[in-house]
SELUM-55463 format. One line per field, with one value per residue (C-alpha): residue number from 1; x, y, z. Coordinates in steps of 0.05 Angstrom, whole numbers, m for minus. Example, Ala and Ser with C-alpha at 12.3 -4.5 7.8 and 13.67 -1.06 7.14 Angstrom:
resi <- c(1, 2);
x <- c(246, 273);
y <- c(m90, m21);
z <- c(156, 143);
***
This chain:
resi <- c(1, 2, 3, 4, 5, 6, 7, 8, 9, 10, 11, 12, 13, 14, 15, 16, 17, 18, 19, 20, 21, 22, 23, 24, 25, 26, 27, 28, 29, 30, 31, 32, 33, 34, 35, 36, 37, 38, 39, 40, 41, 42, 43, 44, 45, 46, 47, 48, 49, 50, 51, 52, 53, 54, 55, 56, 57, 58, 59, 60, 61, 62, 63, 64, 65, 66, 67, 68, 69, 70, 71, 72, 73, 74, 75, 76, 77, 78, 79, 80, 81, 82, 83, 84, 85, 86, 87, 88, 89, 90, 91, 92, 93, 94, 95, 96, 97, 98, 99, 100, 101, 102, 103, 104, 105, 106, 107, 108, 109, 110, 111, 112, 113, 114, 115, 116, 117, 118, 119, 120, 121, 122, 123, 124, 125, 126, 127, 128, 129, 130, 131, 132, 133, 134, 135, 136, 137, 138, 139, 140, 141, 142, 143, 144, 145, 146, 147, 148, 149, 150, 151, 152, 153, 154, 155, 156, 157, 158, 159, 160, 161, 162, 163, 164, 165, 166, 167, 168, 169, 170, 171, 172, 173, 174, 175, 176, 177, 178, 179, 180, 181, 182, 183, 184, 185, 186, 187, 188, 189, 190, 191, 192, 193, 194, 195, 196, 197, 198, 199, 200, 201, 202, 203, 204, 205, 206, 207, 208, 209, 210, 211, 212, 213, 214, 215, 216, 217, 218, 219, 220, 221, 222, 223, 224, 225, 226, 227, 228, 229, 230, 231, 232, 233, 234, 235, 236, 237, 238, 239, 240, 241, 242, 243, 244, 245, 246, 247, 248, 249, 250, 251, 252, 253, 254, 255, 256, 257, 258, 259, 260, 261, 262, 263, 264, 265, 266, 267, 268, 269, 270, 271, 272, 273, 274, 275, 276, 277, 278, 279, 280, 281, 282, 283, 284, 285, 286, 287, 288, 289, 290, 291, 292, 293, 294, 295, 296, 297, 298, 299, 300, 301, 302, 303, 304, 305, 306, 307, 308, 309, 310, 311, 312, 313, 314, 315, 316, 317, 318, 319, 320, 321, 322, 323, 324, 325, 326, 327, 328, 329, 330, 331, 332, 333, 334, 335, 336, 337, 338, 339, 340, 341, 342, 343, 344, 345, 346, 347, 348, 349, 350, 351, 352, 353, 354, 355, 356, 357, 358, 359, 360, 361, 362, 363, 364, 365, 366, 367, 368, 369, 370, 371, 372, 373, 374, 375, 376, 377, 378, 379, 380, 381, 382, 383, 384, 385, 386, 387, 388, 389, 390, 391, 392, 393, 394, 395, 396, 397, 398, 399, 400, 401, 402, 403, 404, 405, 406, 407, 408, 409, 410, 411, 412, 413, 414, 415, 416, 417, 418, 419, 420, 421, 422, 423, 424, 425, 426, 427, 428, 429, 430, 431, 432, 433, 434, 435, 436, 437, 438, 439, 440, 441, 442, 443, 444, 445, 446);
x <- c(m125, m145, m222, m264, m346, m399, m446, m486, m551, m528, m515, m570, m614, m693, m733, m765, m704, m703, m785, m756, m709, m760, m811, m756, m741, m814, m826, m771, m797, m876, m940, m935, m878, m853, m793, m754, m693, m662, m622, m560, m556, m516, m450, m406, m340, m324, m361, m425, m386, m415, m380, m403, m465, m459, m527, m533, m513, m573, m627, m604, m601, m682, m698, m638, m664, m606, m629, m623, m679, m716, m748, m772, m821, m835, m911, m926, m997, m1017, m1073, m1059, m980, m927, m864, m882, m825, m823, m777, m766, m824, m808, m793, m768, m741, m686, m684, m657, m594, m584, m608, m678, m703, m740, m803, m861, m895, m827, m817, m875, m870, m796, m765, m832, m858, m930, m942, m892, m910, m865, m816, m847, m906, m872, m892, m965, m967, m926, m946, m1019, m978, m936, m996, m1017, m955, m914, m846, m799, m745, m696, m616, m623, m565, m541, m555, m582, m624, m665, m666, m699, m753, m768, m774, m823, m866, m873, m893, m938, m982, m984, m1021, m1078, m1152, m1153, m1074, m1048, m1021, m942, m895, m865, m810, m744, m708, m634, m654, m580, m599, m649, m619, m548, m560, m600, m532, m483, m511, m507, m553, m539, m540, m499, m439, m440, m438, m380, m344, m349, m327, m271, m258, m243, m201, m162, m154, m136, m81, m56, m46, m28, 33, 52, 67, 94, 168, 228, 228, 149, 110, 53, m7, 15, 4, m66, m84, m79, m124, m176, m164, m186, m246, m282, m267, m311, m368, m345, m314, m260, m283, m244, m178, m128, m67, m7, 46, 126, 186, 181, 99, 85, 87, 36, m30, m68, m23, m70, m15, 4, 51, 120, 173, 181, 253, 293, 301, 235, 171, 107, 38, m26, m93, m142, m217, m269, m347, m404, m469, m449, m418, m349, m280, m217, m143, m69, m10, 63, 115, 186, 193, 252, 229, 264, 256, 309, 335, 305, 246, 238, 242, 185, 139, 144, 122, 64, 45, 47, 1, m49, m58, m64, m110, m151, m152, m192, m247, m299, m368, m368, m306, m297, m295, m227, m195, m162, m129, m109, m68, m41, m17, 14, 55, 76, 103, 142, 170, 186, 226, 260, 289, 306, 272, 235, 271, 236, 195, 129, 78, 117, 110, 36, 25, 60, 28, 104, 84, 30, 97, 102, 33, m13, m84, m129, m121, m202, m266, m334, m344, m406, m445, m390, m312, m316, m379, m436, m446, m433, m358, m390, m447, m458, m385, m355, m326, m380, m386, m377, m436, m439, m451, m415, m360, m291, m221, m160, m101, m44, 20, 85, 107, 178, 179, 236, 259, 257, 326, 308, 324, 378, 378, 364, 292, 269, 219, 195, 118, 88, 12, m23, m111, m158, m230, m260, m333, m358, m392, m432, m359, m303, m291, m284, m230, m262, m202, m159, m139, m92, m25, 6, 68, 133, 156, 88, 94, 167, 148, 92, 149, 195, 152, 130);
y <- c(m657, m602, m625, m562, m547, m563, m507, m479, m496, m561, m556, m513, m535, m542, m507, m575, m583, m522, m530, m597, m553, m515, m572, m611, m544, m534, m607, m595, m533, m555, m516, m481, m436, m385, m380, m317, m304, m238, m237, m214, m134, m100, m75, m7, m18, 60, 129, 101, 37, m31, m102, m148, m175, m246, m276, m298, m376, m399, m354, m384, m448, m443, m409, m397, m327, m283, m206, m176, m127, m200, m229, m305, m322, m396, m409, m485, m504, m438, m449, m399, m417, m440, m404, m326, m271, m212, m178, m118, m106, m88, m15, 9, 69, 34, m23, 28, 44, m35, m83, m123, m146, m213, m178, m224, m251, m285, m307, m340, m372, m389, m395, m438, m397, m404, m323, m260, m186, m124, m115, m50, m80, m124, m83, m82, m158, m197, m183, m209, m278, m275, m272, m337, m371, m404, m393, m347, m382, m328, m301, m264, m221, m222, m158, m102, m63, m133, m139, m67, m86, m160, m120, m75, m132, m164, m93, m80, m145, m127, m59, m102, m88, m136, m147, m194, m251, m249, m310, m330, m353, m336, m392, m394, m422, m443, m506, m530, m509, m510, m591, m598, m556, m608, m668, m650, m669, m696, m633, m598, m651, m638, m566, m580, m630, m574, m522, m564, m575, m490, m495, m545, m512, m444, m485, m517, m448, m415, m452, m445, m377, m371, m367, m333, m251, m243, m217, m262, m216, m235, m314, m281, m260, m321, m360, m300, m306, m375, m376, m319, m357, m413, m370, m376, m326, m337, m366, m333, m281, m314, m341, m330, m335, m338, m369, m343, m309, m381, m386, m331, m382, m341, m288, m227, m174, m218, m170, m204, m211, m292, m320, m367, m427, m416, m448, m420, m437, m426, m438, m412, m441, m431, m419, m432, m419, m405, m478, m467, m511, m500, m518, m513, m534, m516, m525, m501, m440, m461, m533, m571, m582, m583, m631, m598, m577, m646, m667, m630, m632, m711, m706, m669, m715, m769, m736, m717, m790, m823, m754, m778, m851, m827, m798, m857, m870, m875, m853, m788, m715, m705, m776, m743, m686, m740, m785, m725, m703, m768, m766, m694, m712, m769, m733, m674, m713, m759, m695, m669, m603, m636, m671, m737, m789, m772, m793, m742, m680, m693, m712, m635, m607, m584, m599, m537, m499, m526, m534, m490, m503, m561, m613, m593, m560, m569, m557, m522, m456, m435, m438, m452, m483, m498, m549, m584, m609, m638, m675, m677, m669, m717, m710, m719, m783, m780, m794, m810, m733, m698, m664, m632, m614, m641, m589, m610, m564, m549, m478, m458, m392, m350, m321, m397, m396, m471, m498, m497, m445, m487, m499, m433, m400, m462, m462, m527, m539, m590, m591, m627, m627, m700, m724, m779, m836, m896, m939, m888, m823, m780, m731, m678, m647, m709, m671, m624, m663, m664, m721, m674, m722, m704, m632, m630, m661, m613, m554, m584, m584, m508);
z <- c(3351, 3402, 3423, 3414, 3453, 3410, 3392, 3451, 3417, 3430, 3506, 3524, 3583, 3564, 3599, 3623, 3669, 3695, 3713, 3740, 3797, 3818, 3826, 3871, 3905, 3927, 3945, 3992, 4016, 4034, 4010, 4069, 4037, 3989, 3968, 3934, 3903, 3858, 3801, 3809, 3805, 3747, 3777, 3754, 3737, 3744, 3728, 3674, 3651, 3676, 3693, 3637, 3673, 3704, 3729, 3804, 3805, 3842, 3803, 3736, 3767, 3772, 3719, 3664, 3659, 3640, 3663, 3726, 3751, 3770, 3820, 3815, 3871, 3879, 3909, 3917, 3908, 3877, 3832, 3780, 3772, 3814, 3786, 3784, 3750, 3758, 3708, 3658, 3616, 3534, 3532, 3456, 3486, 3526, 3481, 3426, 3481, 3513, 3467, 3463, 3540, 3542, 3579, 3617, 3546, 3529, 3602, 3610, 3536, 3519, 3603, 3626, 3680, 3699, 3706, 3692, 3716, 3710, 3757, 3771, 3799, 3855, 3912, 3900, 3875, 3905, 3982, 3967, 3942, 4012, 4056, 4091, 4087, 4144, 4123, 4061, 4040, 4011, 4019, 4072, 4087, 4005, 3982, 4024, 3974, 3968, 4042, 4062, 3994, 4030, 4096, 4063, 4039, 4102, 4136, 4081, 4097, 4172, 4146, 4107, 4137, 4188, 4193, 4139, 4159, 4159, 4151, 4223, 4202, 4150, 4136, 4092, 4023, 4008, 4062, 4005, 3933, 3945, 3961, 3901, 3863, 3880, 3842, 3767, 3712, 3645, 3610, 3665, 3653, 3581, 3592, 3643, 3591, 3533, 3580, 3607, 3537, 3520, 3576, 3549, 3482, 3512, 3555, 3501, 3457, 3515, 3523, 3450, 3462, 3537, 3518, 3556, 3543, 3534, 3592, 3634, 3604, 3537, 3560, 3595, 3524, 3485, 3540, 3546, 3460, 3452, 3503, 3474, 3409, 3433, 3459, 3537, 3580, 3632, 3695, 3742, 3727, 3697, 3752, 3707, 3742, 3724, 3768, 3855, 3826, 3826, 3902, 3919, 3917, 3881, 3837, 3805, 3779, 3716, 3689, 3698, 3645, 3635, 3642, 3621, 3664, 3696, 3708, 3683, 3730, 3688, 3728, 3683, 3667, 3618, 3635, 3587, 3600, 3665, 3675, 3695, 3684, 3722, 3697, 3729, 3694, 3709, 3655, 3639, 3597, 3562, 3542, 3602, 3673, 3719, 3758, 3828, 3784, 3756, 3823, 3854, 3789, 3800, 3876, 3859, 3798, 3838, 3900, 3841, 3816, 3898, 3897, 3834, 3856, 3918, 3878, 3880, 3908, 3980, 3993, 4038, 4011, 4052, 4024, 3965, 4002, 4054, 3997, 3968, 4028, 4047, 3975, 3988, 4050, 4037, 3970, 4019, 4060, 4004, 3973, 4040, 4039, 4116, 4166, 4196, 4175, 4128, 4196, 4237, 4177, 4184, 4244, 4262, 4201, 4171, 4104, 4109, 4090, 4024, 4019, 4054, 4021, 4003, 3953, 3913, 3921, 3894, 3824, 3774, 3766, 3802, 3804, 3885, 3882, 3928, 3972, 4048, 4054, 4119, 4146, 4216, 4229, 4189, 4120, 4067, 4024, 3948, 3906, 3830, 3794, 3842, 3810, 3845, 3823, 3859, 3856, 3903, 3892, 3926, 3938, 3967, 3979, 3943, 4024, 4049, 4078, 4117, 4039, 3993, 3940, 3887, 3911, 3931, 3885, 3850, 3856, 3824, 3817, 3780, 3781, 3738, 3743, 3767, 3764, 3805, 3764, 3788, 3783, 3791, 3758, 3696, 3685, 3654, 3633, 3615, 3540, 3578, 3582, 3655, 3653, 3647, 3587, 3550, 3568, 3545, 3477, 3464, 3485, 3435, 3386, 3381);
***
C-alpha cells in the first residue's frame, strides 16, 4: 500500500512554536538588539504574470506568515510586544483582484504576534523602535530594495532633534537562526515524514509510466500529478533524466525520448508547508538491468548503506561521504573502470571522475538547507534532529574513451533522506524501494 501525508490540518505548526523560535532567537541575540528580516518579494515570471509565490525560508521559520510585502521586527524587552509585523493591511479593492490578505488584526490574533501595523507605515514607525539599540541583526546584502529602505532608517534616526541614536553595529543574522534551523522540532519531522511520504508516492507512480518510446516530461508530469494531489508542490524542478542525460549532475531540459535498454534517474522531492523531501532512484526502462548496469547499480547500493550506517550521533558530517567513497572506489577498481588499489584512487582523488560531488547535504525549509558543515575547521558532529540525505552515484560520461563502451553513459544515483535520532537514524524515505531485485519486481509488475 502506497503511504499517503495526512491532512495539513494535522501537520500544521501552532503558533506556540513559532512564538517559541523567536523567543530562542532573541535570547541569543541580547536586549541590546533588534533584529529584522523581509518576506520574500513576489517575483514576475514574464510581462504581468507572477512565479507562484514561495515565502522566504527564514521569515516563515519565525513567524509562518505566508505574504510577502512584510517585515517582522524582533525587539527584546520591549514592553508593549516583542514580535512586531508589519504587513498588508485589508483592502476590498485589491482583495476583489488577488484574493483575501490576512491584514494586522489577523496577524496579531491567529500568527501570535504581540503588535501588527501596515506595511505602509514602516518608515515612520519602525525607526523610533530602532533607536537605542546596540546592534540590527538582519540579511544584509539579500535583497537590495530592502537594503537602500534599512539604510534609510538608520539615516532617518541620525536626523531626530538631538541626533537619534543609531545601532553601531550590523551583524549577519544567518550566524543565529540558521543554527537554531538545523535542529528540527517534532512537528517539523512530521511535516518532513509526510512530505517524504508524497515523494514516495509520486516515485512510485512515476515509474509506472516511464516506459521505452514516451518522453522524460511525460515521467515529469505524473510526479508534479501526484504532489499537487496531496496538497504539496515540487521542491525543486524535477531531474528526469534518460540513458548518457543521467550523467549531467543536475539535468533541467527533460525533454528526451526514453529508450529501450536504458536507465531512467528520477530526483524529484515534495515540499509541504514549506518542509521539503528529496528522492533519486535509477531503474531500467525495460524491466531489467544489465549486466554492466547491474554492476554499477550494486556499487552504488552498497556506498549508500556504509553511507547510511555513518549517520549516527557523534559521528562526523563528512563520515558518510568518506564510506561511500571508500565503496565507490573499491567497486571502481573491481570492475576495472580505475587502475590501482582503492587507497591510491583516493588518495589521487581519481574517483572524482565517476563521482564528482558529495555524498548529502543538510535537509528542511529548504532542499539545500541551512546550516555549518564545519565548526572551527573540522567536520561538524551529528546530533539527534538533524536531518541530511546521502546520495552517492556513479556517472561515466557518454565521451569517456578511458572505459569500455559498454559503461559509458550509465549515470546511477541513489539518495534517501536520513534523520539523526538519539540511537541511530530514520530513513525518512525508506517506502521508496532501492534493491535492483525490488525495483525489478515492481517493473514486472506494471
Amino acid at each position: 500500500m502506497i503511504p499517503t501525508a495526512p491532512g495539513l490540518a494535522a501537520l500544521a505548526i501552532a503558533p506556540e512554536e513559532f512564538s517559541r523560535r523567536r523567543r530562542q532567537l532573541m535570547q541569543m541575540a541580547g536586549e541590546d538588539a533588534v533584529l529584522l528580516i523581509a518576506a520574500a518579494t513576489e517575483r514576475m515570471r514574464n510581462a504581468d504574470a507572477a512565479w507562484p509565490y514561495r515565502q522566504d525560508s527564514d521569515f516563515h521559520y519565525l513567524g509562518g506568515f505566508p505574504e510577502a510585502d512584510a517585515v517582522l521586527a524582533l525587539l527584546p524587552g520591549r514592553k508593549h510586544g516583542e514580535a512586531v509585523l508589519f504587513c498588508r493591511e485589508r483592502d476590498p479593492v485589491r482583495e476583489r483582484w488577488h484574493g483575501q490578505t490576512i491584514g494586522t488584526e489577523r496577524a496579531v490574533a491567529e500568527y501570535g504576534m504581540d503588535d501588527a501595523f501596515p506595511i505602509e507605515d514602516i518608515d515612520d514607525i519602525l525607526p523610533g523602535m530602532i533607536e537605542g539599540r546596540g546592534r540590527v541583526y538582519c540579511h544584509f546584502g539579500r535583497e537590495p530594495e530592502f537594503d537602500a529602505q534599512l539604510l534609510g532608517w538608520m539615516r532617518k534616526l541620525r536626523q531626530l532633534r538631538g541626533g537619534g541614536v543609531v545601532p553601531k553595529e550590523f551583524v549577519a543574522l544567518g550566524h543565529l537562526l540558521h543554527d537554531l534551523r538545523l535542529y528540527k522540532s517534532r512537528t517539523e519531522l512530521k511535516l518532513m515524514r509526510a512530505s517524504a511520504a508524497i515523494a514516495v508516492e509520486a516515485h512510485l507512480a512515476a515509474l509506472q509510466v516511464a516506459t521505452p518510446g514516451r518522453r522524460e516530461y511525460e515521467v515529469e508530469a505524473e510526479l508534479l500529478r501526484v504532489m499537487r494531489s496531496r496538497g504539496a508542490v515540487p521542491a525543486f524542478p524535477p531531474i528526469v533524466a534518460g540513458g548518457a542525460n543521467a550523467c549531467v549532475m543536475h539535468y533541467q531540459a527533460n525533454r528526451a525520448p526514453l529508450n529501450d535498454g536504458d536507465l531512467l534517474l528520477i530526483d524529484a522531492g515534495a515540499e509541504l508547508d514549506c518542509y521539503a523531501s528529496d528522492i533519486s532512484r535509477t531503474f531500467p526502462l525495460n524491466g531489467r538491468y544489465s549486466r554492466e548496469q547491474r554492476a554499477l547499480y550494486d556499487v552504488v547500493l552498497t556506498a549508500q548503506l556504509a553511507a547510511i550506517d555513518e549517520v549516527r550521533p557523534g559521528r562526523p558530517f563528512n563520515a558518510a561521504h568518506a564510506a561511500a567513497v571508500r565503496v565507490l572506489a573499491e567497486g571502481l577498481c573491481q570492475l576495472g573502470l580505475l587502475k590501482g588499489d582503492a587507497d591510491a584512487v583516493i588518495a589521487e582523488g581519481s574517483y572524482q571522475r565517476f563521482f564528482p560531488a558529495k555524498t548529502g547535504h543538510w535537509l528542511g525549509l529548504d532542499v539545500h538547507d541551512v546550516g555549518d558543515y564545519r565548526i572551527d575547521g573540522e567536520s561538524r558532529l551529528l546530533e539527534p534532529d538533524m536531518v541530511l540525505t546521502v546520495e552517492p552515484g556513479l556517472y561515466v560520461a557518454p565521451d569517456d574513451r578511458t572505459v569500455a563502451e559498454r559503461w559509458r553513459g550509465i549515470g546511477i544515483r541513489i539518495e534517501d533522506d536520513v534523520a539523526v535520532t538519539r540511537d541511530g537514524n530514520e530513513v525518512l524515505t525508506a517506502g521508496m524501494p532501492k534493491h535492483a531485485d525490488e525495483i525489478e519486481a515492481l517493473l514486472a509488475a506494471r
